[in-house]
C-alpha positions as CSV (number, residue, x, y, z in Angstrom):
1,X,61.1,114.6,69.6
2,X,62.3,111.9,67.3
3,X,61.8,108.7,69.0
4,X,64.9,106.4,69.1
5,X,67.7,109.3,68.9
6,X,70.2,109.4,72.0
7,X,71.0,112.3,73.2
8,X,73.2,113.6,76.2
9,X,71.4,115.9,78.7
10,X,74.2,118.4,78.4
11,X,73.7,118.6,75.1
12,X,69.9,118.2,74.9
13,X,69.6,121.3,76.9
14,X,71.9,123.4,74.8
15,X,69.6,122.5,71.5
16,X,66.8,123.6,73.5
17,X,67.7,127.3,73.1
18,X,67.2,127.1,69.6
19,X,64.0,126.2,69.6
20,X,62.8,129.9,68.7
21,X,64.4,129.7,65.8
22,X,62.1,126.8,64.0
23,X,59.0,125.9,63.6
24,X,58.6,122.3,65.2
25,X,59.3,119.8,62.3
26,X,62.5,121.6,61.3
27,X,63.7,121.9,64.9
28,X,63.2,118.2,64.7
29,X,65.8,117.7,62.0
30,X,68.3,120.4,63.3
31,X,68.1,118.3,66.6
32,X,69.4,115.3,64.2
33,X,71.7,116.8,61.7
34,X,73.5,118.7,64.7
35,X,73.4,115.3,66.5
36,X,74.8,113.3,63.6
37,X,77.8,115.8,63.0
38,X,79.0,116.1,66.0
39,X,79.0,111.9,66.8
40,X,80.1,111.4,62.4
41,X,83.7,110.8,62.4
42,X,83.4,109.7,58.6
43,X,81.9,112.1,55.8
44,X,79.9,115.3,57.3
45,X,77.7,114.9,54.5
46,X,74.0,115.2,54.5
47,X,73.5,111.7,54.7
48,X,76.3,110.8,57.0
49,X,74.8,113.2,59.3
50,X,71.8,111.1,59.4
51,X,74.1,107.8,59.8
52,X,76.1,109.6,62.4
53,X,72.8,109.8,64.3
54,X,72.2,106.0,63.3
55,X,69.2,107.6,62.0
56,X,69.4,106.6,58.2
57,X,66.3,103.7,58.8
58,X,64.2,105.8,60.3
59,X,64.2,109.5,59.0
60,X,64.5,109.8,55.1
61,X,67.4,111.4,53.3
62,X,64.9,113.7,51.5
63,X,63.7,115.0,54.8
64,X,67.0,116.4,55.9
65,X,67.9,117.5,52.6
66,X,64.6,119.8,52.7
67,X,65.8,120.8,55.9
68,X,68.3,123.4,53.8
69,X,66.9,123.7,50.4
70,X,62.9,124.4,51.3
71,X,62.1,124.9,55.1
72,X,61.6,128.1,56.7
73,X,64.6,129.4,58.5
74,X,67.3,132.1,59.3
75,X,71.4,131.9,59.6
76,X,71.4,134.8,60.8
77,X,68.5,134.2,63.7
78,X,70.9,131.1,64.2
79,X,73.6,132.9,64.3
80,X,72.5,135.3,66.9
81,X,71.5,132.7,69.0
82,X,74.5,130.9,69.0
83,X,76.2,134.3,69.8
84,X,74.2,134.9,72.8
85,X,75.0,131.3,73.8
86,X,78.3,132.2,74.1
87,X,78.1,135.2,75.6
88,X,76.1,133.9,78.7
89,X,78.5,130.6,79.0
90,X,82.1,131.7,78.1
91,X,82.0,135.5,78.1
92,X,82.3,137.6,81.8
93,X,79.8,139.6,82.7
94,X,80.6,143.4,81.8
95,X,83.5,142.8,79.7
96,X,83.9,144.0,75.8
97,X,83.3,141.7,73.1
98,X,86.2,140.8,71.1
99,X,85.4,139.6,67.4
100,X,87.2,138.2,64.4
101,X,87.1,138.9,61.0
102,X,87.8,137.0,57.7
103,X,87.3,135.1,54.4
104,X,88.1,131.6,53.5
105,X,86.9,130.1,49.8
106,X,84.9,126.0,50.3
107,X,85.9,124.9,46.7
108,X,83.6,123.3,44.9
109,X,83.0,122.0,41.6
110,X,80.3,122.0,39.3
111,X,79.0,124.8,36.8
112,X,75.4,125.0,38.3
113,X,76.7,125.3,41.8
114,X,75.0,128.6,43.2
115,X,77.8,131.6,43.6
116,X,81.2,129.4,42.7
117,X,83.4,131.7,41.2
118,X,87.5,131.3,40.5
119,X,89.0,133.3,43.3
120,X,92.0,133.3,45.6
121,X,92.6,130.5,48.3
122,X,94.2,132.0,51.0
123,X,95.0,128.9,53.0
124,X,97.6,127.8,50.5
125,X,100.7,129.0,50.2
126,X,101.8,131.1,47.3
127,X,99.1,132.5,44.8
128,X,96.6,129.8,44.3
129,X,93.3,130.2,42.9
130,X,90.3,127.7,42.6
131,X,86.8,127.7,42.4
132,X,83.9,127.7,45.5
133,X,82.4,129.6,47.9
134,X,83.8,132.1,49.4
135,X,82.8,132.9,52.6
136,X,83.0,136.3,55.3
137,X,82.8,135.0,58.7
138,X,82.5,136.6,62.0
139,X,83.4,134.9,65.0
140,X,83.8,135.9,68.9
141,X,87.2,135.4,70.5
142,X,87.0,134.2,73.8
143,X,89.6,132.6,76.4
144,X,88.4,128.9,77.3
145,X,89.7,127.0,80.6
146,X,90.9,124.2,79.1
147,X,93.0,126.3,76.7
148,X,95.9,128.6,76.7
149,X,95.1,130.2,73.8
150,X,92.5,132.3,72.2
151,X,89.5,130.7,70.6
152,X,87.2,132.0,67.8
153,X,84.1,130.8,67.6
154,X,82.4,131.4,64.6
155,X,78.7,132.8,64.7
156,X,77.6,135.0,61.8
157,X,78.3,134.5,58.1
158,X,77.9,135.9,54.2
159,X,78.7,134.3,51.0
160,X,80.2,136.7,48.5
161,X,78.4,136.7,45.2
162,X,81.6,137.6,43.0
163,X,83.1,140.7,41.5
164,X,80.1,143.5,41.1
165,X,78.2,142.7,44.0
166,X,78.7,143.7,47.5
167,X,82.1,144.0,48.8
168,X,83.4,141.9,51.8
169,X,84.3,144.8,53.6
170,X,80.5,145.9,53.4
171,X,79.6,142.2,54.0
172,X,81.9,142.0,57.4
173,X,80.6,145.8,58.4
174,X,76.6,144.3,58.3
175,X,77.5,141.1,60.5
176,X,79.3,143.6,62.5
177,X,76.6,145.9,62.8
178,X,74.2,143.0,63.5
179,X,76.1,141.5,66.6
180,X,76.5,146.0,67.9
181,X,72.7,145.8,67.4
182,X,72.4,142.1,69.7
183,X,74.8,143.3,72.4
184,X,73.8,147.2,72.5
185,X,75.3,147.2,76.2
186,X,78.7,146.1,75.3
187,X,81.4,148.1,73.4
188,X,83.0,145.6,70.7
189,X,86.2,145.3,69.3
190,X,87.5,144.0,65.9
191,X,89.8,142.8,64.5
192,X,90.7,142.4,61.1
193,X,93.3,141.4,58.4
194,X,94.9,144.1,55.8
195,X,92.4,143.7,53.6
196,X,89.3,144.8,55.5
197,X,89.1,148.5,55.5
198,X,87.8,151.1,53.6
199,X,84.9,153.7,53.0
200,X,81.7,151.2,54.7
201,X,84.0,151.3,57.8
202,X,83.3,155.4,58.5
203,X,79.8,154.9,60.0
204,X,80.5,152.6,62.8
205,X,79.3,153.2,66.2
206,X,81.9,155.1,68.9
207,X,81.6,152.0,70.6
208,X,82.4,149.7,68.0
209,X,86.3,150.0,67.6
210,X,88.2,148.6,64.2
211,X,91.9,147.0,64.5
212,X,93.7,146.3,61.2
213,X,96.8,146.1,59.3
214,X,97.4,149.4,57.9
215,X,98.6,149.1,54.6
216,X,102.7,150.8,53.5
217,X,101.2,153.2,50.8
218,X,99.2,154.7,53.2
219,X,98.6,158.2,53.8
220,X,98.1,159.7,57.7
221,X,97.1,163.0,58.3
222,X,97.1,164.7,61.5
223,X,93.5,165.3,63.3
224,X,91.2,168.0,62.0
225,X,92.1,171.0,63.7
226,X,88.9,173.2,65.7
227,X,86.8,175.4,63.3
228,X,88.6,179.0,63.4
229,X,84.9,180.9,63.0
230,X,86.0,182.0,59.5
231,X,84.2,181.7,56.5
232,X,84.2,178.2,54.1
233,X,83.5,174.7,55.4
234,X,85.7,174.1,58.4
235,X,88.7,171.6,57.6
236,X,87.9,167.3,58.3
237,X,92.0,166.6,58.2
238,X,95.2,168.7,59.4
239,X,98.3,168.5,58.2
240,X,99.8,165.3,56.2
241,X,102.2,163.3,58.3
242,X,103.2,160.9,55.3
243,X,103.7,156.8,55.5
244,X,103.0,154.8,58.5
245,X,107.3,154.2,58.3
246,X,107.6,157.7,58.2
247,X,105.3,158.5,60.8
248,X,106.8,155.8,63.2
249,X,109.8,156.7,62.3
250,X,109.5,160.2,64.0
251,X,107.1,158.7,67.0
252,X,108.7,158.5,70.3
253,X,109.8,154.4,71.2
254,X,109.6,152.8,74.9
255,X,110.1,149.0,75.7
256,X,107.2,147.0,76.8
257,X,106.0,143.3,77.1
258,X,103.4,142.0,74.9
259,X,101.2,138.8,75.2
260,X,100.7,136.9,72.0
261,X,100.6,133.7,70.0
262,X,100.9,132.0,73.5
263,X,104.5,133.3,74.5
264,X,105.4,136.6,76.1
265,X,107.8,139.1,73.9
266,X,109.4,142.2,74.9
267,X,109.9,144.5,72.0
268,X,109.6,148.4,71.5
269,X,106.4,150.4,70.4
270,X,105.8,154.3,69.5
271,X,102.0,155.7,69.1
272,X,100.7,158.4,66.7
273,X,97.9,159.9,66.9
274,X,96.8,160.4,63.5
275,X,93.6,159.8,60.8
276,X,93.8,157.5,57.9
277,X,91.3,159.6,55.9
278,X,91.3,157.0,53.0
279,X,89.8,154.4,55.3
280,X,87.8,155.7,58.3
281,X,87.1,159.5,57.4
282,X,87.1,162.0,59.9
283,X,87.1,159.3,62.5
284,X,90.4,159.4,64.3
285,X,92.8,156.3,65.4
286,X,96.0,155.7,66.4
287,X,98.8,154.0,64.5
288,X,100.9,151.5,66.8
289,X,104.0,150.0,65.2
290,X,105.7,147.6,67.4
291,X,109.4,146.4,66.5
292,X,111.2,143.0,67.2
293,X,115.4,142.5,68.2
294,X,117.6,145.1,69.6
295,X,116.9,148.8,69.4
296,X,113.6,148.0,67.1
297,X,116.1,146.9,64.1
298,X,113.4,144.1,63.3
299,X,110.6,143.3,61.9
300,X,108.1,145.8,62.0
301,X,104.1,145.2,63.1
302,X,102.3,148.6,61.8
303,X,98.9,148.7,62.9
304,X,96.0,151.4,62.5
305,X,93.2,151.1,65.2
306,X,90.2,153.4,66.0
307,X,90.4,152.9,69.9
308,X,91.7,155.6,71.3
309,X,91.8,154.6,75.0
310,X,93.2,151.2,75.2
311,X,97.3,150.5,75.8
312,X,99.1,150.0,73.0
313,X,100.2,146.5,74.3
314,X,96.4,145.6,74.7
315,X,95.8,146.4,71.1
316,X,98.9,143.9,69.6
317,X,97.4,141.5,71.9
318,X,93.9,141.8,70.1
319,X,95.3,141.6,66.7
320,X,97.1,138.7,67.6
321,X,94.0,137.2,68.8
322,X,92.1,137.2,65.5
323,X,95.1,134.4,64.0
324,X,92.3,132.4,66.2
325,X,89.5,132.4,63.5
326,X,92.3,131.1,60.9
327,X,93.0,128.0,63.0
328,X,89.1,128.0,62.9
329,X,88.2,127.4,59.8
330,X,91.0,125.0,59.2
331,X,89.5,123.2,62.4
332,X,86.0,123.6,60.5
333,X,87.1,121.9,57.3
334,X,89.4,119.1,58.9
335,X,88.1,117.3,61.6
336,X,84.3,119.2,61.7
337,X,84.0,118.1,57.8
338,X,82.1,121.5,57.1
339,X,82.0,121.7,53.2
340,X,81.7,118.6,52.9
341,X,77.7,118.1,52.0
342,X,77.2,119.5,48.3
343,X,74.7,121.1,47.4
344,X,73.5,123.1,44.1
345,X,70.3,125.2,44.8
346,X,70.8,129.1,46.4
347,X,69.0,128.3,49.9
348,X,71.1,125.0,50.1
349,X,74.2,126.5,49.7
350,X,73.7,129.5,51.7
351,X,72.9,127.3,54.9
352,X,75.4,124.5,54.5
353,X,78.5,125.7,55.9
354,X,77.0,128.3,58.7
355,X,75.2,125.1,60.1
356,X,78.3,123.7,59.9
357,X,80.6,126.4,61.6
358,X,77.7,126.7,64.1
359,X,78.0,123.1,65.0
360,X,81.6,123.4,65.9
361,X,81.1,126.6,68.0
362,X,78.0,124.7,69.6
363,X,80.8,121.9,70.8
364,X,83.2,124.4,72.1
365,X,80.2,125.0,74.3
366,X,79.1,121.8,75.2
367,X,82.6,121.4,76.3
368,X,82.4,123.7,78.9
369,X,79.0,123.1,79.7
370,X,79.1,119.2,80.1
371,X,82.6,119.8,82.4
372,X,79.6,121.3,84.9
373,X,76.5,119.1,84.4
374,X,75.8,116.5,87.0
375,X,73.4,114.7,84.8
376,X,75.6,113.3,82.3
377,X,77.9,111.2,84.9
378,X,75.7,107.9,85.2
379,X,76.5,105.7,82.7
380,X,73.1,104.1,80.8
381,X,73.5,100.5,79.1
382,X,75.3,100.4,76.0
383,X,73.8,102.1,73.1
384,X,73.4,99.5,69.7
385,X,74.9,102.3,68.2
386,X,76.3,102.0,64.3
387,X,79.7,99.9,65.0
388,X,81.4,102.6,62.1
389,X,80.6,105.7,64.3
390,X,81.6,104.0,67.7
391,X,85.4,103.4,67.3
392,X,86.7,105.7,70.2
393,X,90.2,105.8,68.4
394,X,87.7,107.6,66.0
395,X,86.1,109.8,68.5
396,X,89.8,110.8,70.2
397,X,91.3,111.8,67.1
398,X,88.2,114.3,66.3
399,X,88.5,115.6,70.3
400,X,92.0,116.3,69.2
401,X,91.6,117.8,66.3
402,X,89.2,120.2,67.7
403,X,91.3,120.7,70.7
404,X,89.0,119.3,73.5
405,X,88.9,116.7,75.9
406,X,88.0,113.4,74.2
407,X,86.2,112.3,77.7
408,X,83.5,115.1,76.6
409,X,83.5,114.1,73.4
410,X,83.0,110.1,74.5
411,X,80.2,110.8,76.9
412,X,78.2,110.9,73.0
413,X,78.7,107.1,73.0
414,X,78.4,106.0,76.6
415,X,75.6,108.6,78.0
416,X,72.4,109.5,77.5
417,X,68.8,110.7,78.1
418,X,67.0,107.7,76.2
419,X,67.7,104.1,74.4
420,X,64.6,102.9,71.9
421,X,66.1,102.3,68.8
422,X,64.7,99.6,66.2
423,X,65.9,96.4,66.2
424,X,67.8,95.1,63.2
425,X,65.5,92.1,61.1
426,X,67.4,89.0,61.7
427,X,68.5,87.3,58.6
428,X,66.0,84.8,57.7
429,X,68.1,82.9,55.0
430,X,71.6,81.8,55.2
431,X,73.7,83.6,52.3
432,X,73.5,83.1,48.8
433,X,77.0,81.6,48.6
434,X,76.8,80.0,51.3
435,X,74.1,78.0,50.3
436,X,75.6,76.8,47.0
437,X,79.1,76.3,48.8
438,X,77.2,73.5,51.0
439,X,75.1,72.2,48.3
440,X,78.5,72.0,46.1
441,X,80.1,70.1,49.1
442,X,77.4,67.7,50.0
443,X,77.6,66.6,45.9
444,X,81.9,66.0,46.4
445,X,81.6,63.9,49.5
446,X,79.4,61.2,47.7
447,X,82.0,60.5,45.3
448,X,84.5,57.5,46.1
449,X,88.2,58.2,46.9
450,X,90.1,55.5,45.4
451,X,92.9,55.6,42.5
452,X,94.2,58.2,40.6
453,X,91.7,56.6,37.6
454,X,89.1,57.3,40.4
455,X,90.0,60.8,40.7
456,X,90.3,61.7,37.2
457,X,86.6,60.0,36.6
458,X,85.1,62.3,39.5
459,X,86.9,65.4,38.3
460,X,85.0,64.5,35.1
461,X,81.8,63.8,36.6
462,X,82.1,67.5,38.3
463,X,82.6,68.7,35.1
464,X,79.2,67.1,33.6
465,X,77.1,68.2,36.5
């Protein structure tokens, strides 16, 4: 390993697992960069990665920077990895798998930045557009113990290569069918905005379930009746039912308590039965419209879902979950600094933010890992770290922003598996200005003070020399 670079044994042994996905000198600067981004509480840019590691003297700049534009590796083999991670530390055993979906555009400038297009940007209010990256992302919900709330952590991505190319409903259904393929013993749950769904949704495995916002002009029909043995091709819908409001407005209603957005609400909830042909085909669902205030006068929640065997209030719950990959990615781009590094060329920009959003999900981890590791309570001497990456205020407002405990995040600065770093040259010669500020002062001081004649004189005899 890189000699000089401290590491915590908490974390050292979570880096380890990756090691399948790199040859050994790129493993060598993943261990850095992932190092440096996690300790930088400046710029998350390629370079302040390497400074975050106080690395900068020893490792050149042009070596990490190869590390995304030119050396052999997958997101998507990180990716999995990462998700596996997860799995084994912060998912129970036999339990389904409860994912995320969404899009978020990394603006960027520059006309030769690879796949930048103008495009919407959903995290501000109102219709704004701008120009970047836009990015599908895929993350796993899980419940940590030092939170009350959902967390999504991010594992698999795709960058969207503008109108004409593939959708990002296809995009989400191949990360999708990517983690069903990882996990084949687990049945998987999504959950999605409004604007995932659609025709590349209709071949997804029976245990692969899809949660969404159904959309107002939609049409439900009821389920395909059974073949009567007659002749012509047996019918794939029944009869029309009409509008999601017109369906729930004939569904029976019953009161029931929901968990979501960290609260508990009552409210009132009616189930259909029903296909939404346009988006899943012949694969039935159930629409589930749940109703705030008094006699479900309210504000009305109209969901479509393909799982057919979970409660109604479990399936609100779910959706409610995925608000978790939203505060995600504006964790990611706040106090993670993913985005940040810029770079031009196609590989470069493809591998940028996933390391990124990995990093973040790779903390959540460490989090709950490090809680449990005996090895990082003895404290080592003190590190000569950088003095610009060792503020603690620093350190406490990115544990905050990332919602963990700043002690974990600390133990980066006090604890460690090893100490060699270089030593600094020591400055052989006094300072440029120094040097003429003494040799200027040692010419004044030979100069008599006497009268004012006197000082007028010497003030011209400064002026001469």
């Amino acid at each position: 390993m890189l000699p000089g670079l401290t590491v915590p044994a908490s974390l050292a042994a979570l880096l380890q697992g990756f090691r399948s996905c790199f040859r050994l000198r790129p493993f060598e600067v993943f261990y850095l960069l992932t190092v440096g981004m996690v300790t930088q509480t400046g710029l998350c840019t390629v370079t302040g990665m390497l400074a975050g590691a106080g690395m900068q003297t020893v490792i050149s700049h042009h070596r990490a920077h190869r590390f995304f534009s030119t050396h052999a590796w997958s997101a998507d083999q990180l990716g999995l990895a990462m998700a596996r991670l997860i799995v084994a530390t912060l998912v129970p055993a036999g339990t389904d798998l409860h994912l995320a979906v969404d899009d978020s555009l990394f603006r960027r400038r520059g006309t030769n930045v690879h796949a930048a297009f103008w495009t919407h940007d959903a995290s501000q209010p109102g219709r704004v557009t701008a120009r970047g990256n836009r990015w599908v992302i895929v993350g796993i919900v899980v419940t940590l113990p030092f939170s009350c709330r959902p967390t999504c952590l991010p594992v698999l991505f795709r960058l969207w290569g503008g109108k004409g190319t593939t959708t990002p409903v296809e995009l989400a259904r191949t990360l999708v069918g990517l983690l069903a393929r990882a996990f084949p013993d687990r049945a998987i749950g999504v959950a999605a905005d409004a604007a995932y769904h659609g025709n590349p949704l209709q071949d997804l495995p029976e245990r692969v379930t899809w949660t969404t916002r159904i959309q107002r002009n939609a049409v439900l029909y009821q389920p395909a009746p059974p073949p009567t043995g007659k002749r012509g091709r047996p019918r794939t819908k029944g009869d029309r039912i009409g509008t999601p409001a017109q369906a729930a407005a004939g569904a029976a209603w019953r009161q029931a308590t929901v968990a979501r957005y960290g609260r508990t609400d009552t409210v009132r909830i009616a189930e259909v039965v029903c296909l939404w042909y346009g988006a899943f085909g012949k694969r039935a669902g159930r629409l589930i419209a749940a109703a705030e205030g008094a006699g479900g006068t309210g504000r009305q929640l109209l969901l479509f879902t393909t799982d057919r065997t979970a409660p109604a209030e479990q399936i609100i719950t779910r959706y409610a979950a995925r608000w978790s990959i939203e505060v995600a990615i504006e964790t990611a781009k706040g106090p993670m600094g993913v985005g940040q590094a810029r770079n031009r060329i196609p590989a470069a920009v493809q591998r940028t933010v996933p390391f990124g959003m990995l990093t973040m999900s790779l903390v959540y981890c460490w989090c709950r890992h490090a809680r449990q590791a005996p090895t990082d309570h003895h404290r080592r001497p003190i590190s000569p770290r950088m003095p610009s990456t060792a503020h603690p205020r620093a350190n406490h407002r990115r544990a905050q922003g990332l919602g963990l405990s700043s002690r974990i995040v600390r133990k980066s600065r006090t604890r460690g598996t090893s100490v060699s770093l270089p030593k600094a040259r020591p400055a052989t010669k006094p300072p440029k200005k120094r040097r003429c500020a003494g040799r200027w002062a040692a010419r004044t001081t030979r100069l008599p003070a006497s009268s004012p004649a006197s000082s007028r004189s010497r003030q011209s005899e400064q002026c001469r020399r």
